[in-house]
C-alpha positions as CSV (number, residue, x, y, z in Angstrom):
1,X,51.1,39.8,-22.3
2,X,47.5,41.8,-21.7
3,X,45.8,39.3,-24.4
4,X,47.7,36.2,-23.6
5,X,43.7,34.4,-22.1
6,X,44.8,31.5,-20.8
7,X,47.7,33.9,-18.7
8,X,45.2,36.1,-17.7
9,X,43.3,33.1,-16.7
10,X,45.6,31.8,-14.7
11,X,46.6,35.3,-13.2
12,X,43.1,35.8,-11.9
13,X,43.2,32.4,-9.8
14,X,46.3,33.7,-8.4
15,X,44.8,36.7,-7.3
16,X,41.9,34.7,-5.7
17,X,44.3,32.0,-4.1
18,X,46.5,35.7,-2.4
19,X,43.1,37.6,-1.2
20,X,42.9,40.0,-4.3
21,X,39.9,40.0,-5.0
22,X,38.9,42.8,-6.9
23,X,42.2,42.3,-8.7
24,X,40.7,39.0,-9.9
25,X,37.0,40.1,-10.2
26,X,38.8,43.2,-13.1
27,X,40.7,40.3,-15.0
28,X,37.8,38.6,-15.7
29,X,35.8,41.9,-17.0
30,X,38.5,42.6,-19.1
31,X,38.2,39.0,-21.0
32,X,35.9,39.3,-24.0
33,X,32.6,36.6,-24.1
34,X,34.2,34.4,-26.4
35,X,37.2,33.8,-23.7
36,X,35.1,32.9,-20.6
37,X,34.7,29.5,-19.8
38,X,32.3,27.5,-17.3
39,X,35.2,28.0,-14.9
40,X,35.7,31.7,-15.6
41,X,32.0,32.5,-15.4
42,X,31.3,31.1,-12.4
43,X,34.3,32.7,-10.4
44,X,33.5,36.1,-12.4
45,X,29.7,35.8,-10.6
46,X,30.9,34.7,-6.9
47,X,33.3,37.0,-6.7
48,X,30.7,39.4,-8.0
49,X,28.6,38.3,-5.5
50,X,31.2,38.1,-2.5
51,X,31.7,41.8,-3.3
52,X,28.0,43.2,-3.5
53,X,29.1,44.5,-7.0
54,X,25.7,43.8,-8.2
55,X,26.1,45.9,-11.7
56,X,28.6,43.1,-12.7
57,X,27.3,40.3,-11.0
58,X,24.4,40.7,-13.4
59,X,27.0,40.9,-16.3
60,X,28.8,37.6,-15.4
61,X,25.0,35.5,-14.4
62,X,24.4,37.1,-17.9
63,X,27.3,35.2,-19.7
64,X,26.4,32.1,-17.3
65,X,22.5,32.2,-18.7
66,X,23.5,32.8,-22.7
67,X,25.7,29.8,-22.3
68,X,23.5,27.6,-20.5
69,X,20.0,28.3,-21.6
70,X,18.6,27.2,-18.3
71,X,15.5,28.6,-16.6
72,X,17.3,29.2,-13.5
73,X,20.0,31.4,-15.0
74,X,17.7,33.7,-16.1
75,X,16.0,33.7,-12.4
76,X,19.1,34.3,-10.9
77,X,19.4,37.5,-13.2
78,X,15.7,38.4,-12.5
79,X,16.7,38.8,-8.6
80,X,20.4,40.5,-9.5
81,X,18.1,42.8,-11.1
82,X,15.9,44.0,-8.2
83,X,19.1,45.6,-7.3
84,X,20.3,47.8,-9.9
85,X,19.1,51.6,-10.8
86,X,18.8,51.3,-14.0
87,X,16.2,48.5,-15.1
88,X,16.9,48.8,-18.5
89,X,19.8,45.9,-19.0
90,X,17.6,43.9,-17.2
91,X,14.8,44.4,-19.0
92,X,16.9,43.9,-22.1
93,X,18.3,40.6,-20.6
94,X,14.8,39.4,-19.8
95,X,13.5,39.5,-23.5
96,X,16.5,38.0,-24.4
97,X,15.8,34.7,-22.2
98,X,12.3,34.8,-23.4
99,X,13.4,34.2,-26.6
C-alpha cells in the first residue's frame, strides 16, 4: 500500500540491500517529515550524498538539523549549499538555524 510507512520503510532498505539506489533514495522523498526517523534521515542523506544529488541532500541534512538542533547539522547544510543554483532554500534554512 503507497502510505503503508513502516512498508515503505522497509522497502527502501530492500532496495539498498539489491543496489537500487535511486529506487531507495525516491521512497524516502516521498515520506512526509513526520514519518522520517533517525534511521530514515540518515540513509535519505548518504544516499543523497553517494549520488551527488546535492538539491536533496540538502533536503534530507535539513530534516537531520530540525530534528537535532545541533551546530554541526546546520554546517553540514552550509557546505551542501555552496553547491546548489539557487541560494535561496539555503538562505531560508540558514535563518531558520539561527533561530
Amino acid at each position: 500500500h503507497p502510505e503503508d510507512v513502516p512498508v515503505l520503510k522497509k522497502l527502501a532498505e530492500c532496495y539498498i540491500r539489491g543496489d537500487r539506489h535511486r529506487d531507495a533514495l525516491k521512497l524516502y522523498q516521498s515520506l512526509r517529515e513526520k514519518d522520517h526517523d533517525h534511521y530514515t534521515r540518515e540513509n535519505f542523506a548518504m544516499l543523497a550524498e553517494s549520488l551527488d544529488d546535492h538539491a536533496t541532500l540538502f533536503s534530507a541534512q535539513l530534516l537531520i538539523a530540525r530534528d537535532s538542533s545541533s551546530t554541526e547539522a546546520w554546517l553540514d547544510i552550509a557546505e551542501t549549499a555552496s553547491y546548489l543554483k539557487d541560494k535561496a532554500p539555503a538562505l531560508a534554512a540558514m535563518k531558520e538555524g539561527l533561530q
